[in-house]
N, C-alpha and C positions, 0 to 999 in steps of 0.2 A: 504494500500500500504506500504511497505517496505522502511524507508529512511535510512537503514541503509549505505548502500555505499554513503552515502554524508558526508562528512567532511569539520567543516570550522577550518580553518588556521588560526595561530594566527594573523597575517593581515587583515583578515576577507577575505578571497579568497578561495573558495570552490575545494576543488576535489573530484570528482565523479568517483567512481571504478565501473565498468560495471562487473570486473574478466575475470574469463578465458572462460564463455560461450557466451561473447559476441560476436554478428554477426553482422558486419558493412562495412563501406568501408573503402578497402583494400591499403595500402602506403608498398614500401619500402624504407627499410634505412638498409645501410650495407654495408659488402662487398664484400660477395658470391652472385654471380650474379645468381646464380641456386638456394638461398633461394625462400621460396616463399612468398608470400605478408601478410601482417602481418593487424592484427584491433588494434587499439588503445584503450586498455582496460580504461587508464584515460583519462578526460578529467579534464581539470585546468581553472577555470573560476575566473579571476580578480575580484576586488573589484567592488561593485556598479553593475556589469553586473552578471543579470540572467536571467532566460531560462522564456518564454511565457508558462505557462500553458493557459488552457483555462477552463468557466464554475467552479463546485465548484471546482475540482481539484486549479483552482488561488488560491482560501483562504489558502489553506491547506501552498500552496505552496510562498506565501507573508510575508517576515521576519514579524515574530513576534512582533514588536517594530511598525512596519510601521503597522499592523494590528492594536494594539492596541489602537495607536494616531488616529486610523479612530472611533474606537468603543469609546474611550473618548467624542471625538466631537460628536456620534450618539449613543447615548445607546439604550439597546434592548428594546423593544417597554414593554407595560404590558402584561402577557400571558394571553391566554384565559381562564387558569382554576379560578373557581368559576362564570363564566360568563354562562348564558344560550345559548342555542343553538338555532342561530335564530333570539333573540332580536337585535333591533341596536344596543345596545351596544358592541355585539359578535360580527356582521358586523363589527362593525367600527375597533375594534381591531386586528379581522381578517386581515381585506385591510393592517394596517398598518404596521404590521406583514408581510406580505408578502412583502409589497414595499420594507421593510429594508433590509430582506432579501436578493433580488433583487439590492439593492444600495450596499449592501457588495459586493457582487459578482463582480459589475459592477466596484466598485473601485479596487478590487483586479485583475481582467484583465486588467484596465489600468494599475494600476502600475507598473507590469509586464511586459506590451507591450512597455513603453516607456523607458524600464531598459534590453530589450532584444536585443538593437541595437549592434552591436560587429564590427570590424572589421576582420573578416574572422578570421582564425585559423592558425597555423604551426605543424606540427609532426616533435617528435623529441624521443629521449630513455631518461625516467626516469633513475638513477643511479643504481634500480632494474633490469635494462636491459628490463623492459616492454615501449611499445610507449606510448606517451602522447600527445594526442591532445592539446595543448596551444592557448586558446581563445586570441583573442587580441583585444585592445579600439580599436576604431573606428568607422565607420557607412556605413558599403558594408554590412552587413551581418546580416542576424536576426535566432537567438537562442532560439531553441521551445522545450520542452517536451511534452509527452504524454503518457499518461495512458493507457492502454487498456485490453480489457478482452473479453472473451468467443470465441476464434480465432487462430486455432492452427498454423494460415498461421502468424498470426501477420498482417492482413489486407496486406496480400501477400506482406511483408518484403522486401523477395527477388527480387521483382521486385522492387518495390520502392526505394531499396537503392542508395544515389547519388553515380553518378560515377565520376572519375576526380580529379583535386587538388583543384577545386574551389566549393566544396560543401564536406559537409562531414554527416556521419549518424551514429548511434551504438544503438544498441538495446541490451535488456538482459531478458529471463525471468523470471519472479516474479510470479510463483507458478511452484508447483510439475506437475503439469498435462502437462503443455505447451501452456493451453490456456490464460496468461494472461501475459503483458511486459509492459517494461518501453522505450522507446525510445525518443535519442535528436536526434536533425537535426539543422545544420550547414549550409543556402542559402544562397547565394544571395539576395539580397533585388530586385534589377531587375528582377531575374527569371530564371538568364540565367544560365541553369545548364544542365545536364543530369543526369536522371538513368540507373541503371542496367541496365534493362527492354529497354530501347530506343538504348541504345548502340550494343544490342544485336539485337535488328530489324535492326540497321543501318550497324553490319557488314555482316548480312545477307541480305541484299536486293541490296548490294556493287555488 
């Protein structure tokens, strides 16, 4: 996966450039009322708050430092090579090997999950003149990323996108083909939101 559009600030506060292919939900701000609605290519995420991956994607994505002081406390287990295949002693190395593996993981989605609490977001113009999602402390809202691949819909994107001032979403993709993206999502923690997709049933069955 590509990290390159992530940059952290000397503050330690990350901004995430999506560019100009990003497809998400739509804000305006201006003052031509016949513009038309615009994606918020960055998003600006404060110190201490980052995005929920999930599975190994968490490792990858777990500061470095906080990785580290897990694999201090837990070093890697002994590998199986020069061991036979089959004996207990391969067994036993085997299991422990995977449990650790297993415990990484597992630490690396909590950390994540209790560091993804936000208080909702604002859209505002960067002084490039591009919009900038600005993440904000609090606890209304949970901040997730996601990986994905072989889907040229983007697990149908476009429907999925939130709709409204109280969610937000932007997607980008990460390869040539089309078939693979990186998307955040910006909920609610209650739930209470809509998408694309729902808003468009709702003004059609009005």
């Amino acid at each position: 996966m590509k990290h390159y559009f992530q940059t952290i600030l000397e503050d330690k506060s990350v901004i995430i450039d999506f560019g100009a292919e990003a497809n998400g939900s739509r804000y305006y701000i201006g003052i031509d009322q016949n513009a038309p609605d615009e994606v918020a290519g960055l998003v600006h995420l404060p110190t201490g708050i980052l995005p929920y991956w999930s599975g190994e994607d968490a490792v990858t994505a777990t500061p470095k430092e906080a990785m580290q002081n897990w694999l201090d406390a837990n070093p890697t287990p002994t590998t199986l090579i020069g061991l036979k295949w089959g004996t207990p002693e391969w067994a036993k190395v085997e299991h422990d090997l995977v449990t650790w593996v297993t415990q990484r993981a597992t630490f690396a989605q909590h950390y994540l999950h209790m560091r993804s609490i936000c208080g909702g977001f604002e859209i505002r113009r960067a002084k490039s003149g591009r919009l900038l999602c600005e993440v904000k402390v609090g606890a209304s809202h949970r901040i997730s990323m996601k990986f994905g691949a072989g889907d040229r819909s983007w697990n149908n994107w476009a429907d999925r996108i939130p709709d409204g001032v109280g969610a937000f979403g932007i997607a980008r993709p990460e390869s040539n083909g089309g078939g693979c993206w990186v998307e955040l999502l910006i909920l609610p923690i209650d739930g209470n939101y809509r998408t694309l997709s729902q808003m468009n049933y709702e003004q059609e069955v009005k």
